[in-house]
N, C-alpha and C positions, 0 to 999 in steps of 0.2 A: 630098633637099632638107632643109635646115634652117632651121627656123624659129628668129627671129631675136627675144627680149623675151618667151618665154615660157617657165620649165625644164618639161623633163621629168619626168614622176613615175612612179616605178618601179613594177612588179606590186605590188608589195609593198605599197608603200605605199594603193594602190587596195584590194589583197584586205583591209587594216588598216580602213581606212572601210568597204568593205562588212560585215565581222563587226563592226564597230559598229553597222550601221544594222538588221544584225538583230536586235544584242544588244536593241537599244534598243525595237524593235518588239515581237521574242517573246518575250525574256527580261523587256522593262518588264510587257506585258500580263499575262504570269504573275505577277510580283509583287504587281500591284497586283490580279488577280482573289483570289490566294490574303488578300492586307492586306484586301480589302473581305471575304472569305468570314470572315474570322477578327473581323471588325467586328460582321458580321451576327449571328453566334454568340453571340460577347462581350458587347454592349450589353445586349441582353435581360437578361444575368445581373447588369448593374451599374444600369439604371436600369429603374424601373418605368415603364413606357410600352409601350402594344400593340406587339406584336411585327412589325405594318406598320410601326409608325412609325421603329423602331430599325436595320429591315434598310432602309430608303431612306434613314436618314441613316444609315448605312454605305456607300451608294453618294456621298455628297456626295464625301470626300476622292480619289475614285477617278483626278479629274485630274490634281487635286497631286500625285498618289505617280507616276502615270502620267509626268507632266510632269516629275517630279524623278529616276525612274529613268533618262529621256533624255539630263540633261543628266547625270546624272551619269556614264553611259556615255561618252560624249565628254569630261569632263573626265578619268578614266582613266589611267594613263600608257602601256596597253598596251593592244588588245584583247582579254589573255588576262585581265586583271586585270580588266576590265571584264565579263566573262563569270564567271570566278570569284566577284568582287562578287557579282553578279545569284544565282547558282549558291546562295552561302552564305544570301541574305538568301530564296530560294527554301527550302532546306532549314529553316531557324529557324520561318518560317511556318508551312510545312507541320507543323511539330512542333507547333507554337501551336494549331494548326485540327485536330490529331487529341487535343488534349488536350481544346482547347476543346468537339469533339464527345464526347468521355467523359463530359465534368462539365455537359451542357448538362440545362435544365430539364425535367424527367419531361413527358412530353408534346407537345413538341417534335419536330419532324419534320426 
């Protein structure tokens, strides 16, 4: 039977949206845990203020990045490019947050 006003959308194109909507979920979460981990580090060392205060406004930006690695998954031209993205700014982080843990202040846990 064929339906009549509706196209068809191929494997493909269905498997392309679901690896986005992973990208989006475990690849955003990861960026945005490792962007806030690398906040929490960070601040401490640039603004004098208790060390509560600096890792909970690390956590403020956590939706924005969250929110923006979503769309920016879906805007994408591909979902290998969107994984890649994710992947790179995954990798740059993590670099950030092992340096960050090198040079963080004597005392610090």
């Amino acid at each position: 039977m064929v339906r009549h006003g509706r196209p068809q959308l191929s494997v493909r194109y269905r498997l392309g949206v679901f690896s986005r909507i992973l990208a989006a979920v475990i690849g955003g979460y990861a960026v945005t845990a490792l962007f806030t981990a690398c906040l929490a580090i960070g601040l401490p060392l640039v603004v004098l203020q208790p060390r509560a205060e600096t890792v909970l406004a690390a956590t403020l930006p956590a939706f924005l990045i969250l929110c923006l690695a979503a769309i920016w998954v879906f805007a994408a031209r591909s979902a290998r490019r969107a994984w890649l993205g994710l992947l790179a700014a995954m990798l740059l982080l993590g670099g950030v947050y092992g340096w960050l843990s090198a040079v963080s202040l004597p005392g610090d846990a």
